[in-house]
matplotlib code that plots the C-alpha trace (Angstrom):
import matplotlib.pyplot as plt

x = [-79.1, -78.6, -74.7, -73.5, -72.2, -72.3, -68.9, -68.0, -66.2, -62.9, -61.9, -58.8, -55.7, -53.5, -50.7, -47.7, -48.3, -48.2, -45.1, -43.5, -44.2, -42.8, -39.5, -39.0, -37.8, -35.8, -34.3, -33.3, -31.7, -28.8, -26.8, -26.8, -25.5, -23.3, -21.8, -21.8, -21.0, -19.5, -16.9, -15.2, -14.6, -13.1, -10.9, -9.6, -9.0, -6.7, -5.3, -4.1, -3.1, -0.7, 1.1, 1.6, 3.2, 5.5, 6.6, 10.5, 13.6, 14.4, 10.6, 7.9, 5.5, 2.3, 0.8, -2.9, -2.1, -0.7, 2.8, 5.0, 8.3, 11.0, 11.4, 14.2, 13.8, 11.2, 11.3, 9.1, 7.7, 7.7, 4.3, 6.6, 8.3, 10.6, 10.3, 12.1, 9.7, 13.0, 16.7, 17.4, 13.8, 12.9, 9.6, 8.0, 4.7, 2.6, 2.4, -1.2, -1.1, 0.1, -1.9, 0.2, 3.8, 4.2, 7.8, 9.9, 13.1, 16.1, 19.1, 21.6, 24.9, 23.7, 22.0, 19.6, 18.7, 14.8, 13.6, 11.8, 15.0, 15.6, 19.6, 21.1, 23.6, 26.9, 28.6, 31.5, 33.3, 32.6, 31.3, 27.8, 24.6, 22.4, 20.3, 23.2, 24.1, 24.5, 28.5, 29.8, 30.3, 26.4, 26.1, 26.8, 25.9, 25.2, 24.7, 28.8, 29.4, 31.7, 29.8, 32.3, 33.2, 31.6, 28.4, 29.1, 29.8, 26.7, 24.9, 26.9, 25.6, 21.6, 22.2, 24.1, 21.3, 18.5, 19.6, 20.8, 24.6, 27.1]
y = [12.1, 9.2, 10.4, 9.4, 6.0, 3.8, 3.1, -0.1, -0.5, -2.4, -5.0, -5.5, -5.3, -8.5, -7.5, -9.4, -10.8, -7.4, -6.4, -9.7, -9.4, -5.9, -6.4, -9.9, -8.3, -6.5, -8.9, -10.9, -8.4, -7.7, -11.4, -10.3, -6.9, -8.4, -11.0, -9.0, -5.6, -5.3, -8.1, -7.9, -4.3, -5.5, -8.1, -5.5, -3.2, -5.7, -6.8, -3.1, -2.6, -5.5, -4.7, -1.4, -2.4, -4.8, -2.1, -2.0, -0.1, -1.4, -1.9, -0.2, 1.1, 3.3, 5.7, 6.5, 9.8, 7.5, 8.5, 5.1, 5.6, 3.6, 3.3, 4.7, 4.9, 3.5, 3.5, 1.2, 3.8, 6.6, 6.9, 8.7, 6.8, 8.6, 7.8, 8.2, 9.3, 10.3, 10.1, 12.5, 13.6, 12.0, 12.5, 11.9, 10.2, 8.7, 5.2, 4.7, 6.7, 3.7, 1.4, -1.3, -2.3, -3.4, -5.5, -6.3, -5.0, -6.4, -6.8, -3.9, -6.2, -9.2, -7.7, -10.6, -10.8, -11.3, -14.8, -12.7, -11.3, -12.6, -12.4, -14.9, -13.9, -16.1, -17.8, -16.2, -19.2, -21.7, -19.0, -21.1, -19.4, -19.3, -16.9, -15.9, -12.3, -9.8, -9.5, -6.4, -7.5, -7.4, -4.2, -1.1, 2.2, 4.6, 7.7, 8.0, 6.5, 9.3, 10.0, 10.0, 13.4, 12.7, 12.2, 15.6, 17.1, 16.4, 17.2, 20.9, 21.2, 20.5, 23.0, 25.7, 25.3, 26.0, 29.1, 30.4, 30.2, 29.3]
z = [7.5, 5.0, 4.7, 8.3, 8.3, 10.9, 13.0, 14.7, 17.2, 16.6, 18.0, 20.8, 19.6, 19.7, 22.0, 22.3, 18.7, 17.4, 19.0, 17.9, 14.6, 14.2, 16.7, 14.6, 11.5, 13.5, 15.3, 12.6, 10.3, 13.5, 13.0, 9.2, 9.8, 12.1, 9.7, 6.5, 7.5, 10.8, 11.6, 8.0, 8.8, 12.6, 11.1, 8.0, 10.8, 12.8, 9.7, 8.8, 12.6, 12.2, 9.2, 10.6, 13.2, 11.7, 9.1, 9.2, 7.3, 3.7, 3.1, -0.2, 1.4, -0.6, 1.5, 1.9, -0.3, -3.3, -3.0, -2.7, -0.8, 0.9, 4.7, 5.9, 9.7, 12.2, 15.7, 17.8, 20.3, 17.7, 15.7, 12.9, 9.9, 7.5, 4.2, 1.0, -2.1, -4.7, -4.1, -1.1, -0.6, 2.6, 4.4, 8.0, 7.9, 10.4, 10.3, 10.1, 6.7, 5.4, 3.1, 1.4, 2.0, -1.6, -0.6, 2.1, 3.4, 2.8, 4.6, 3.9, 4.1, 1.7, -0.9, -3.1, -6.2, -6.7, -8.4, -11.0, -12.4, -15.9, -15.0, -14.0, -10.7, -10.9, -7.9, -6.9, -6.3, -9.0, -11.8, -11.8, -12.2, -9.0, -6.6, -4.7, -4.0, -6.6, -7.8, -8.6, -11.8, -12.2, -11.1, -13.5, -12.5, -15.4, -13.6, -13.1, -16.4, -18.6, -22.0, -25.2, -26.7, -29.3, -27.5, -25.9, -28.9, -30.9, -27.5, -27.6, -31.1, -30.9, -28.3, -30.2, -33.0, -30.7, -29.1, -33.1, -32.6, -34.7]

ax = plt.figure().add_subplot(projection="3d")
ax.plot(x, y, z, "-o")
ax.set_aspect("equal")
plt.show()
């Protein structure tokens, strides 16, 4: 008989100041969410939606899958870009699939020289060095260039000595 304790009643619970101080936390933890987590996401989002839209021929553009291309056509009611990834390889993406347009187009007539360039572009007129559009005399292109014979021969021979002939 000596093992049986007593019990006591308890008393009334405190009702609305138990409810407040458990919804309180609560309550107060929202605005942070809010601030911290919520509306930088919402602004990003617009941000993205924006330069999306904006996107326009001539620009760099790296898509969501890494691959960083040129644009080569955009329509305005068209959710469909092409894009160039090599020379001649062109590709239809979605424009949402794009993260980063890395720099801007330029316009095809009056090509520009960037500031960065450690060339100086001349002034067609007075010979002067400025950031004027690039002369023709600036611009080489290799891949047409005619190699010497002798180049060609030497590259015949390292040729003719791997495959053993004479």
């Amino acid at each position: 008989m000596f093992f049986i304790t007593p019990a006591y009643a308890q008393s009334a619970g405190g009702g609305l100041q138990d409810a407040l101080g458990g919804i309180a936390p609560l309550l107060l933890m929202l605005p942070i969410f809010y601030f911290l987590l919520i509306r930088p996401q919402q602004q990003k989002a617009k941000q993205h939606q924006e330069m999306v839209t904006k996107i326009r021929r001539g620009d760099g553009v790296v898509l969501a899958g890494g691959i960083i291309g040129k644009v080569n056509r955009v329509r305005d009611d068209d959710p469909l870009i092409d894009v160039e990834i090599a020379k001649g390889t062109v590709i239809q993406v979605v424009r949402a699939s794009v993260s980063e347009v890395r720099t801007k187009g330029e316009p095809v007539s009056a090509p520009t020289r960037p500031k960065s360039s450690n060339l100086p572009s001349r002034d067609a007129k007075t010979g002067a060095e400025g950031d004027g559009p690039i002369q023709e005399a600036d611009c080489v292109d290799v891949s047409d260039a005619e190699k010497s014979p002798a180049i060609k021969k030497q590259g015949q021979g390292i040729i003719e000595r791997l495959l053993g002939k004479k």
